[in-house]
C-alpha positions as CSV (number, residue, x, y, z in Angstrom):
1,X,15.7,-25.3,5.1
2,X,12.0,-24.0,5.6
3,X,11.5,-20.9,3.7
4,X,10.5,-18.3,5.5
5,X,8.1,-15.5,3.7
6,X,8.9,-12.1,5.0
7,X,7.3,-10.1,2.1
8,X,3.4,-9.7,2.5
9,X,3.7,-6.1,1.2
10,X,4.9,-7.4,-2.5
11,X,1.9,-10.2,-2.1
12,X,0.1,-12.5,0.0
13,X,-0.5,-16.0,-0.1
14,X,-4.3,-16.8,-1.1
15,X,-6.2,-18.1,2.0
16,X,-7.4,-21.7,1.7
17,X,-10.7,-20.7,2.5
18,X,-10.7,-17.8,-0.6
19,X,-9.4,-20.5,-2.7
20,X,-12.4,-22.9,-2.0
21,X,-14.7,-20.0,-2.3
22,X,-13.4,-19.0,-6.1
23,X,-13.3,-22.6,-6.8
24,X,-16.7,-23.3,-6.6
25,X,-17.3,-20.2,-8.2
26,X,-16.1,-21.3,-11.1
27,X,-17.7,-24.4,-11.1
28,X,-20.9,-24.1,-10.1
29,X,-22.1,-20.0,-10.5
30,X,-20.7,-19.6,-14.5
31,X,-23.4,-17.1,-15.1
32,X,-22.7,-13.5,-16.2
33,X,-24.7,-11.1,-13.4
34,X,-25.6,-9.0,-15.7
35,X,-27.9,-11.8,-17.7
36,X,-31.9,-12.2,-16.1
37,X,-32.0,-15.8,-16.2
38,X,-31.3,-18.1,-13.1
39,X,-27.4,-19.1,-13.8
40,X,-27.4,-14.9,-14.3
41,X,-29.2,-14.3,-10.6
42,X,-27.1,-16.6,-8.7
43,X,-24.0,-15.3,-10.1
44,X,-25.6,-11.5,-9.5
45,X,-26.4,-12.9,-5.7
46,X,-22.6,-13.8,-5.2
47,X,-21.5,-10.3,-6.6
48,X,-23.6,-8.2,-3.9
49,X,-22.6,-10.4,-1.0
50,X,-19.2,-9.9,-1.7
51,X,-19.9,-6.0,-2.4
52,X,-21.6,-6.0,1.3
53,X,-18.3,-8.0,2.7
54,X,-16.0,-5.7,1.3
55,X,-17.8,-2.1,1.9
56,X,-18.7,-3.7,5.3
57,X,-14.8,-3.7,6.1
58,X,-14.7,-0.2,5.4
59,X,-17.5,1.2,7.1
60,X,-19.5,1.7,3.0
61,X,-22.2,1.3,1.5
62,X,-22.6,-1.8,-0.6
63,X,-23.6,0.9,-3.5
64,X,-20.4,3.1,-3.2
65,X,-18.0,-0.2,-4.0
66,X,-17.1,0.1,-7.7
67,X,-14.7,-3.3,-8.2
68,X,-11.6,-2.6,-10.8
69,X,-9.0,-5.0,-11.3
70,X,-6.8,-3.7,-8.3
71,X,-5.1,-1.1,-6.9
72,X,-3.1,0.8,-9.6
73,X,-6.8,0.7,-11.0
74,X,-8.7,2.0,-8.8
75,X,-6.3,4.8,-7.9
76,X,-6.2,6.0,-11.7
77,X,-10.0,5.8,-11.6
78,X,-10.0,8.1,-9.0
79,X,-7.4,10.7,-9.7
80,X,-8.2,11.1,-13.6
81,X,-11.9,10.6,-12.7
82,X,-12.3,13.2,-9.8
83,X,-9.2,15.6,-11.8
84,X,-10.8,15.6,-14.9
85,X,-14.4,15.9,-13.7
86,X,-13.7,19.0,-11.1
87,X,-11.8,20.8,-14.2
88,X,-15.0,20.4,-16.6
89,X,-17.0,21.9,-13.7
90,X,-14.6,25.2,-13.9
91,X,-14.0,24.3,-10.2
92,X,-10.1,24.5,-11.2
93,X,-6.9,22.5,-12.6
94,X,-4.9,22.3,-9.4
95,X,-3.6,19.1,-7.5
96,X,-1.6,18.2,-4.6
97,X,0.2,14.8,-3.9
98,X,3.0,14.0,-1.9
99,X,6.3,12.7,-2.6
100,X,5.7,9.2,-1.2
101,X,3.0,7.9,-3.0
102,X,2.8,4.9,-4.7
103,X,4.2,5.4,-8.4
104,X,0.0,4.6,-9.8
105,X,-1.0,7.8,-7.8
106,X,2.6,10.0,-9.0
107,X,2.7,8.7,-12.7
108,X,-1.1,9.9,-13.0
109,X,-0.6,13.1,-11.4
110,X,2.2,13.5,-13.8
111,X,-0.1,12.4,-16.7
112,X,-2.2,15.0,-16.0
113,X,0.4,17.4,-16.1
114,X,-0.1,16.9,-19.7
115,X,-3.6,17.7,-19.9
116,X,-2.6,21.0,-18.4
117,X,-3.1,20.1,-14.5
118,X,-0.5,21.8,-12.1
119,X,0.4,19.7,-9.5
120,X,2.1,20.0,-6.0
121,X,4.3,17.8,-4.3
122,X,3.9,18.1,-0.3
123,X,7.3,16.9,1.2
124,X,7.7,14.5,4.0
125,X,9.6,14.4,7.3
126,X,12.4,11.9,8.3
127,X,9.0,9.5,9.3
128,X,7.9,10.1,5.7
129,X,5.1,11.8,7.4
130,X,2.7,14.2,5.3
131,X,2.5,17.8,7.9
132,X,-1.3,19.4,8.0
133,X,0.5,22.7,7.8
134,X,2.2,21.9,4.3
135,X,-1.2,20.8,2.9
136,X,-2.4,24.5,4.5
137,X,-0.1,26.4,2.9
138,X,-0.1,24.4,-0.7
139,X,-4.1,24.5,-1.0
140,X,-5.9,27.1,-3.6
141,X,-8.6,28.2,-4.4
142,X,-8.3,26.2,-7.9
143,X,-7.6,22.8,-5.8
144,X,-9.7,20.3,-7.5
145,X,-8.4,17.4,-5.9
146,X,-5.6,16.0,-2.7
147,X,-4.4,12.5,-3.1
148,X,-2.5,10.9,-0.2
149,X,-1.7,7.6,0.7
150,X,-3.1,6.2,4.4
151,X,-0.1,4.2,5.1
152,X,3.0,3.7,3.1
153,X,4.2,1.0,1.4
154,X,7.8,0.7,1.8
155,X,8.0,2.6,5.5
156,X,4.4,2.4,6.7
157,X,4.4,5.2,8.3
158,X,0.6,6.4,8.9
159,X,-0.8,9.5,7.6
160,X,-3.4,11.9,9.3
161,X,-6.0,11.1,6.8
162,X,-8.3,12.5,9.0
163,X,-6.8,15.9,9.6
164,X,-6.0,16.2,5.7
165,X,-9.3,15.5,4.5
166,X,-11.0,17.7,6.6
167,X,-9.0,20.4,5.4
168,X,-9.0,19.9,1.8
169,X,-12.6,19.0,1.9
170,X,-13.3,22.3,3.6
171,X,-12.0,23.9,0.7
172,X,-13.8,22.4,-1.7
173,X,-11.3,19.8,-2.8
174,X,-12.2,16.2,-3.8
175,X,-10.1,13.9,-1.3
176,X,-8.5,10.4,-2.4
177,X,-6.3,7.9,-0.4
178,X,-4.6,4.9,-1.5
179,X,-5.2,2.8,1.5
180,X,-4.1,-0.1,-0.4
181,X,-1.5,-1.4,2.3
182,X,-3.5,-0.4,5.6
183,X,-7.0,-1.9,4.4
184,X,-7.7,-5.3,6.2
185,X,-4.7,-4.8,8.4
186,X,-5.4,-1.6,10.6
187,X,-9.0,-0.4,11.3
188,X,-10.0,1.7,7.8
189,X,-13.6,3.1,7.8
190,X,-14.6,5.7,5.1
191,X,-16.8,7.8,7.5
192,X,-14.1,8.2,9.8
193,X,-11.0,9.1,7.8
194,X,-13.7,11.1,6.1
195,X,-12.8,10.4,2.4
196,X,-14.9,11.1,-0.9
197,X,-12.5,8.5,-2.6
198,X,-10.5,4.9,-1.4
199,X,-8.5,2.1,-3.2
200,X,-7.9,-1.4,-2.3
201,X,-6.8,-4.6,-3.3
202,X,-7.6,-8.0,-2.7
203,X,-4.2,-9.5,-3.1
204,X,-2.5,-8.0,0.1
205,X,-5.4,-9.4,2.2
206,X,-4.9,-12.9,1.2
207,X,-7.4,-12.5,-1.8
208,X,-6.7,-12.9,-5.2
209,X,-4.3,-10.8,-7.7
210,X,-6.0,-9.0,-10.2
211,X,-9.2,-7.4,-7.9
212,X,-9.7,-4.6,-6.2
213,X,-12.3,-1.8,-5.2
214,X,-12.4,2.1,-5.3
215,X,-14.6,3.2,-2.6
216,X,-16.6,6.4,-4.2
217,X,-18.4,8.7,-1.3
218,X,-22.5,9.7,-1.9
219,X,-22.0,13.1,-4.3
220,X,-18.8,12.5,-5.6
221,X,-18.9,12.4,-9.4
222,X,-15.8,11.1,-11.5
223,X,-15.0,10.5,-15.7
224,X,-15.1,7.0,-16.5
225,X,-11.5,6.0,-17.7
226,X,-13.7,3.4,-20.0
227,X,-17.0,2.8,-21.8
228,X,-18.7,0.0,-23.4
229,X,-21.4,-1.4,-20.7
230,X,-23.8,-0.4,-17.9
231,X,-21.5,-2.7,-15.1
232,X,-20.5,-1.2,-11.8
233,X,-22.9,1.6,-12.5
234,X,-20.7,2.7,-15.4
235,X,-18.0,3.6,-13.6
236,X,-16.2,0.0,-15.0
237,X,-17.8,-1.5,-17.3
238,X,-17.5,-4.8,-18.5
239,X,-18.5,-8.2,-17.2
240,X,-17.0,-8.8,-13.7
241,X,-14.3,-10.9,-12.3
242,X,-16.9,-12.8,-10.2
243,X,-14.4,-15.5,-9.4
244,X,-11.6,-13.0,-8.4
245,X,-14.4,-11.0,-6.6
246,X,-15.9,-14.0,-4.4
247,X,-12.7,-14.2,-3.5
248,X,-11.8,-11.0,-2.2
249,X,-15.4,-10.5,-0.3
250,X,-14.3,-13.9,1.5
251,X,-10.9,-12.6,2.2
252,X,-13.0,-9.5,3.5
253,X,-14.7,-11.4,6.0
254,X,-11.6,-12.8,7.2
255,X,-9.8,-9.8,7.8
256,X,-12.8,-8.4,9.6
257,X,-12.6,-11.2,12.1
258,X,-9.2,-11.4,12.7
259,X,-8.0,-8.4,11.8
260,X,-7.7,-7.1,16.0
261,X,-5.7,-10.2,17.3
262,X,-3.5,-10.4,13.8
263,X,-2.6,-6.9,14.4
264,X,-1.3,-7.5,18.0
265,X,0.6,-10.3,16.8
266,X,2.4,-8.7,13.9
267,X,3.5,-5.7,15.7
268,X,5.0,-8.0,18.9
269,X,7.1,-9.6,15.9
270,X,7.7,-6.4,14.8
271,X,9.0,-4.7,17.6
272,X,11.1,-7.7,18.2
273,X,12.6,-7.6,14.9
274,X,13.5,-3.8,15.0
275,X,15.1,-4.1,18.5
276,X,16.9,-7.3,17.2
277,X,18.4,-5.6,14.7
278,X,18.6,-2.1,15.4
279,X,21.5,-3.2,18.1
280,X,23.6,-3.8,14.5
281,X,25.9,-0.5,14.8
282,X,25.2,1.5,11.6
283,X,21.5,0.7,11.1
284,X,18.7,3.1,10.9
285,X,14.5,2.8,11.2
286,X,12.7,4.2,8.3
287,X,9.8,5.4,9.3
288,X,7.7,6.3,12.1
289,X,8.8,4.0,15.4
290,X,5.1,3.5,16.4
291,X,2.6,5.0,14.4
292,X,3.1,2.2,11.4
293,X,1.6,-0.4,9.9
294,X,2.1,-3.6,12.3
295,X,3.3,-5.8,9.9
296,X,6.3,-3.2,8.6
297,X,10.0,-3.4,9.0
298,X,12.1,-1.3,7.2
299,X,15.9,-0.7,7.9
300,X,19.0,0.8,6.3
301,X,21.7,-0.9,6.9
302,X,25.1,1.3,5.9
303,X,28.4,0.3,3.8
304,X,25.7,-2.5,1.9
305,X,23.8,-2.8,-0.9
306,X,20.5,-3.6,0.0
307,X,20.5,-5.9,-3.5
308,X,23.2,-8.4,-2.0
309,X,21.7,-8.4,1.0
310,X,18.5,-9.9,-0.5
311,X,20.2,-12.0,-2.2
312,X,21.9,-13.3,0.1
313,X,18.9,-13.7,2.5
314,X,17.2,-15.6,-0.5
315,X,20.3,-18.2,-0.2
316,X,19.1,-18.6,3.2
317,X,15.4,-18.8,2.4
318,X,14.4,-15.7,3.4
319,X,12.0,-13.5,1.0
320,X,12.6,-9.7,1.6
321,X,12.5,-6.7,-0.6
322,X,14.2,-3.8,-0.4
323,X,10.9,-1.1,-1.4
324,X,7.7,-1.6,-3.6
325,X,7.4,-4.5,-5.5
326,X,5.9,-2.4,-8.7
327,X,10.1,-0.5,-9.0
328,X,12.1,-3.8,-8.0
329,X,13.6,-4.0,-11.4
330,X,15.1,-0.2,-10.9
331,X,18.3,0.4,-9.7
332,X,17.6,3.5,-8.8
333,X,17.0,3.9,-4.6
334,X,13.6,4.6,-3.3
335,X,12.1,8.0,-4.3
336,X,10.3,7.6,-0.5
337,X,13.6,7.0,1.6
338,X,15.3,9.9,-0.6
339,X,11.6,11.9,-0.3
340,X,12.6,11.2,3.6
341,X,16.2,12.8,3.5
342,X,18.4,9.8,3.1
343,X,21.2,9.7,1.1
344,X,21.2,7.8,-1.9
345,X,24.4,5.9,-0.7
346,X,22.2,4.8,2.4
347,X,18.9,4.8,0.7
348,X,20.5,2.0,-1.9
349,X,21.2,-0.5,1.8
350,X,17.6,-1.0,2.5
351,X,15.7,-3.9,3.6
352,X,12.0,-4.2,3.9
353,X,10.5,-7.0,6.0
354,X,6.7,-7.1,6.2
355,X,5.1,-9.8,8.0
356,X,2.0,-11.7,7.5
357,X,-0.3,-14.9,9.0
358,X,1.9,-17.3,7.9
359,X,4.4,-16.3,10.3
360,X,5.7,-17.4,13.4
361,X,8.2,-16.9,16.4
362,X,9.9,-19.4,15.1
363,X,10.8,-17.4,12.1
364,X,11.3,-13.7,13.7
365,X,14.4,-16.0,15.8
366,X,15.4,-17.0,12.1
367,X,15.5,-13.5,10.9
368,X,17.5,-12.4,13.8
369,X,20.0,-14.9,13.9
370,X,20.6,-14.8,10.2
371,X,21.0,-11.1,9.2
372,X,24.1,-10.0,11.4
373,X,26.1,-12.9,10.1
374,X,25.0,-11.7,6.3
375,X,25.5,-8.1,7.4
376,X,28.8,-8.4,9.2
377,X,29.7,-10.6,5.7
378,X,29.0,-7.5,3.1
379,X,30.5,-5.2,5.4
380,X,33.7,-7.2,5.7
381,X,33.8,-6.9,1.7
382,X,33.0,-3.3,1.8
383,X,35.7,-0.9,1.6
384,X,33.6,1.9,2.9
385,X,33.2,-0.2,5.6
386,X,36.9,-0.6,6.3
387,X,37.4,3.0,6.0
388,X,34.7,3.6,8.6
389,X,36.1,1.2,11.1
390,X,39.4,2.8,10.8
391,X,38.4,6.1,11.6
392,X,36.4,4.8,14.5
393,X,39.4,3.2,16.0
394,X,41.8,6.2,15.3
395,X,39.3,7.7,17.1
396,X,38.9,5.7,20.2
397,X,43.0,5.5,20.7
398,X,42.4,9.3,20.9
């Protein structure tokens, strides 16, 4: 049985050609960038080419890449750096948030809460999408800073980052998004979106785990969260992951090359996965139908628990999840599908396939051959499911 990998929003695999790249890193540039000395220049030369690859993929400056080790990282950088910053400038102790986020943008907000921050929660619709009129009505005049995701990472539904920005910008609010799932895979570029802050991660491009990047827009000042060294112009100090950041310039360059044609792939095998298996009766979409990230699937399928359904793809070689990799060991359901009105019953029977390189036709058959069989299995256990199919027959003989 060939194992098909059907969870690129948990992890990638590490490109061969990243691999090679850290590899030789390691062996031949040693130096630290920060010493004067040849072994020191040749290892600072590898640091700037990869600051140029990745702020090249997102439309930056070289200078306004600051590299932390990931996501989770980089968004607490931001939010306690921009928060904290704004509120000793007397510009105010307000923030607003929605109620998808990733849990390292909500648990930070909710820190702050601590320090005496007040923060707002903007709801979603049944898309999980973020409304330009509920960030309206929620902005004050003490706003300091708006923190929304670009594209979610259990639904992918696609925010108007744009739209947001320009509003909250406009009154004088610092504006962050976690674009940690849509960089490398959809087109992300800074001046655009019109962002002062923007975190990333190497390992959902195919880079390495333990890297990422907070993009930080000309003017924008932040707090350091840590001190000890003049590295990444004091935002991070400390001697750099140069192996781990080799790596995730190269996987920079790769998803700028292939990023158009990988994208029309993915959603093809998308679209044929959501028709497949949205003919199941009892099975609903989560998330916007179109404007989502190509490589997201994400269904609930009622009278199941999405945990035996995953396990029970895992018998068959398939790797799924059923939300964010960071909350898999909670049994509570996904604060986004709830944030998005489902009920926790049908909230608990969800199944997220995301898609990546590795991929083929081959295995998108697979998927839809194997999950009705495993679905109609559950449901035959299920005594909500009996009770459901009785009703719908006493009603048909009606």
């Amino acid at each position: 049985m060939q194992p098909v990998y059907m969870d690129h929003g948990a992890t990638t695999p590490v490109h061969p050609e990243v691999v090679k790249a850290m590899v030789e890193t390691m062996e031949k540039s040693f130096g630290n960038p920060s010493s004067v000395h040849a072994f020191g220049r040749e290892a600072r030369k590898l640091l700037d080419e990869a600051r140029a690859s990745v702020a090249s993929l997102m439309g930056a400056s070289p200078e306004q890449i600051i590299f932390t080790s990931g996501g989770t990282e980089a968004d607490n950088m931001a939010i306690f750096g921009a928060a904290r910053g704004m509120r000793l400038k007397g510009k105010g102790n307000h923030i607003i948030t929605s109620a998808v986020e990733h849990h390292a943008v909500l648990d930070a907000c909710k820190a702050l809460e601590k320090e005496g921050f007040e923060v707002t929660i903007l709801p979603v619709d049944e898309d999980g999408q973020v409304h330009v009129e509920e960030l309206e009505k929620a902005l004050r005049d003490d706003t300091v800073l708006v923190t929304i995701m670009h594209a979610n990472n259990e639904v992918g539904t696609i925010q108007p980052i744009q739209e947001l920005a320009r509003l909250a910008k406009a009154r004088g609010a610092v504006f962050h998004t976690d674009a940690v799932q849509s960089f490398g895979k959809i087109p992300v570029d800074v001046n655009e979106l019109g962002v002062d802050l923007l975190s990333a991660s190497a390992h959902k491009i195919y880079g390495p785990k333990g890297v990422g990047c907070l993009y930080i827009a000309k003017g924008v000042k932040l707090t350091p969260l840590s001190y000890g060294g003049s590295q990444e112009r004091r935002r991070r100090p400390g001697t750099e992951n140069l192996p781990g950041i080799v790596g995730f310039g190269k996987a920079a360059l790769i998803s700028q090359a292939e990023m158009q044609a990988e994208a029309e792939r993915l959603t093809r095998y998308r679209d044929r996965l959501i028709d497949g298996l949205m003919e199941l009766p009892h099975v609903k979409l989560n998330g916007h139908r179109t404007n989502r990230l190509p490589q997201n699937v994400n269904l609930s399928f009622h009278f199941i628990e999405g945990e035996s359904l995953l396990l029970m793809l895992d018998m068959k070689g398939i790797a799924a999840s059923s939300g964010s990799a960071c909350t898999s060991g909670s049994l509570d359901p996904s604060h986004v599908l709830l944030a998005m009105g489902l009920s926790h019953e049908i909230a608990h029977g969800s199944l997220r396939l995301t898609l990546g390189r590795g991929n083929s036709e081959e295995d998108v058959d697979y998927i839809l051959n194997t999950i009705p069989e495993i679905v109609e299995r559950l449901r035959a256990l299920s005594p909500l499911y009996e009770g459901k199919e009785a009703v719908t027959s006493c009603t048909q003989r009606r």
